[in-house]
N, C-alpha and C positions, 0 to 999 in steps of 0.2 A: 430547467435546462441548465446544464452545466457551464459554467463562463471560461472559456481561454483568454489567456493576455499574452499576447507576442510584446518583445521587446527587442528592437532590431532597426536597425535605423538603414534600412534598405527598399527602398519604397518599393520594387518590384518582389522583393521577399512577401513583404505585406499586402499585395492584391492577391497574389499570387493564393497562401494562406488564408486567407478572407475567403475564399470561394470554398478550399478543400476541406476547412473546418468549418465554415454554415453548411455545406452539404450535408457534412457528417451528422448535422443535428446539435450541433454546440450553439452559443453565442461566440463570439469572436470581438475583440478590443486590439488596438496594438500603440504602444507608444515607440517613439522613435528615438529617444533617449534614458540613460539609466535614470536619471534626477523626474522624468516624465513618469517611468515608469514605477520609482515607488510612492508618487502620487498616484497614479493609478491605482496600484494593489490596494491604498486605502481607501480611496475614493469605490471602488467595483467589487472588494472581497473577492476577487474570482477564485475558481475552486484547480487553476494547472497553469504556472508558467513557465510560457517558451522565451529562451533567457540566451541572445546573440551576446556571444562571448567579446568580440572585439569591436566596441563602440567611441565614440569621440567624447571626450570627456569622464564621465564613470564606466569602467567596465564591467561586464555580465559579473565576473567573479564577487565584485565590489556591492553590486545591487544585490543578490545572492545572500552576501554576507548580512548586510546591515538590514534585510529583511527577518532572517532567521534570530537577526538578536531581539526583533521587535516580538518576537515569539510566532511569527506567521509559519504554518506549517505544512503550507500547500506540496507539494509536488512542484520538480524546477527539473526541466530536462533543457541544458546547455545545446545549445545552433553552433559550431564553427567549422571554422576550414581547417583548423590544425586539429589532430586526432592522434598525436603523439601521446605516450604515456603519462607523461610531465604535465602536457596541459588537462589531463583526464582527473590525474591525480590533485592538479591546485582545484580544479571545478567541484570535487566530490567532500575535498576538506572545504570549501567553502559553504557547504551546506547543498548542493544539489543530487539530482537522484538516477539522474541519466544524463550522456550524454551523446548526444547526435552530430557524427560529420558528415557538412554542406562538399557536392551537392547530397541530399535524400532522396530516399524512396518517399511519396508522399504516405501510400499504404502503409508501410512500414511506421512513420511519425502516427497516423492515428491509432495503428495495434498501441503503439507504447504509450499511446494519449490513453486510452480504453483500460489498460493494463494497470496505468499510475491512478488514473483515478478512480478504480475498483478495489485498488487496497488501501487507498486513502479514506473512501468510506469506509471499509472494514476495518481498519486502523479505529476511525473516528468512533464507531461501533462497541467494538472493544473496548477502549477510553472510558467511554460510557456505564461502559457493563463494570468496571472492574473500578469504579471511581467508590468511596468510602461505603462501607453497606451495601454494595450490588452483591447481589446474590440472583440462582438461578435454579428453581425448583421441576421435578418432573420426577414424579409416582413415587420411590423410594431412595433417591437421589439428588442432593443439594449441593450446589457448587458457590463458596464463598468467595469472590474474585480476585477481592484488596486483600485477603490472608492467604492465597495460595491452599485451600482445605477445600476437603469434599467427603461429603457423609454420604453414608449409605446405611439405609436403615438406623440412621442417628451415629453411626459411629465410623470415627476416620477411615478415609485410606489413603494407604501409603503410596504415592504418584511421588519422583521425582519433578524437578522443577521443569523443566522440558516437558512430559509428561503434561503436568497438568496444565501449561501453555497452551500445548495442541488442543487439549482437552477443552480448556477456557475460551479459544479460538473459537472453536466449531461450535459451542454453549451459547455463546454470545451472538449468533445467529443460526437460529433454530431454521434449519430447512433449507437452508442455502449452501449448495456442493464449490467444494474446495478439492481442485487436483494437489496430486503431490508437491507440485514445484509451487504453485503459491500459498499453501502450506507451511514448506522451508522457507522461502521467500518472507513469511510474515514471522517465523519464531529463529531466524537463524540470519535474516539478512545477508550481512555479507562475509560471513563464517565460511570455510569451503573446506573443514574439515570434516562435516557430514557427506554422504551420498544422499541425494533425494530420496533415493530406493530404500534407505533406512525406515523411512515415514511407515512403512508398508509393519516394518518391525514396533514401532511407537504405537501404532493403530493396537497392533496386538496386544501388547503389554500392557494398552490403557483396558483393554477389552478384559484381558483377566482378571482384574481387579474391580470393574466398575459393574458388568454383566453378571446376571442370575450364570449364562451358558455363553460362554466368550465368543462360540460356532454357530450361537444364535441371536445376535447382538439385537437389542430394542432400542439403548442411546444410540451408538458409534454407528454409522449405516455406510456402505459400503452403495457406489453407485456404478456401476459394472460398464469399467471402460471409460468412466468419469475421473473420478476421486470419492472422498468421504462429504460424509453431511450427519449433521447430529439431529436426531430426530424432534419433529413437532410436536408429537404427542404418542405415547405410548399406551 
């Protein structure tokens, strides 16, 4: 079960939360302080926090900061009442990943709860795969993740680096569909010089290179109405 850690030093924030994140299936913790709260983080490892921007003594910004130097790599979506571009901008240079202004949609906070921590595991995922010597084999096709190469039939192809990102992406979790926006979302972040609709073009150009028949793909799988998913087994 996934742990959340509010940090917020508003006690009716905190019941309040308490109810709509155990509902949802989570564990729930909350400190009421930043100096509480990065005892917590070490104390719980929790896997998402929710991070009140304007608190007494250490600010959200501040606990944010000094976690991210500690190397914790959780997902931090900021709580405030100010939603100006300035305070959106100091929160995101601080190291966090969203930011929510109070009041909220509850619904809306758990999509963005569900959403952060689904590319965090695939983040996590990834990591894995692509750590020294991960490599990813299926019938005539080897994918080397820490060199950026991929053989077919023993012998290179030429994928750009994007390219083989996507590529590495969806390898790295055999069977599991990816729409297009969390796709771009995981090899492009916060780059806004792509169209998402691009992806549609990337699929292809991996497809001609990696496929016996590009119009009859075996890896790259096509889930109609979905996204892509890279196949289980061939």
């Amino acid at each position: 079960m996934d742990k959340i850690l509010l940090v917020d030093d508003d006690p009716s924030l905190q019941l309040a939360l308490s109810h709509v994140i155990k509902d949802a299936g989570y564990e729930f913790f909350f400190a009421s302080s930043g100096e509480e709260g990065l005892s917590m983080l070490e104390e719980l490892r929790p896997d998402l926090l929710l991070l009140d921007v304007m608190m007494p003594g250490m600010n959200g910004y501040d606990v944010c900061a000094k976690m991210r130097e500690k190397g914790r790599r959780i997902p931090v979506i900021f709580l405030s009442a100010k939603g100006d571009i300035v305070d959106k901008s100091i929160g995101f240079k601080a190291g966090g990943d969203d930011y929510l202004v109070k009041p909220f949609n509850n619904s809306e906070l758990l999509l963005r709860i569900e959403a952060h921590l689904r590319r965090h595991k695939d983040d996590l995922a990834f990591a894995r795969a692509t750590a020294q010597g991960g490599s990813a084999r299926m019938s005539d096709l080897e994918i080397f993740f820490s060199k950026y190469e991929v053989l077919k039939n023993g012998e290179p192809v030429d994928l750009t680096s994007k390219e083989f990102e996507i590529l590495a992406l969806l390898a790295s979790n055999p069977g599991k569909v990816y729409t297009r926006q969390q796709i771009f979302e995981h090899i492009w972040e916060t780059e806004a010089t792509i169209d998402v609709n691009s992806i549609t073009v990337f699929i292809r150009r991996i497809r001609e290179k990696i496929e016996d028949n590009a119009s009859q793909p075996k890896y790259l799988l096509t889930v109609w109405g979905v996204g892509y998913k890279f196949a289980e087994r061939v």
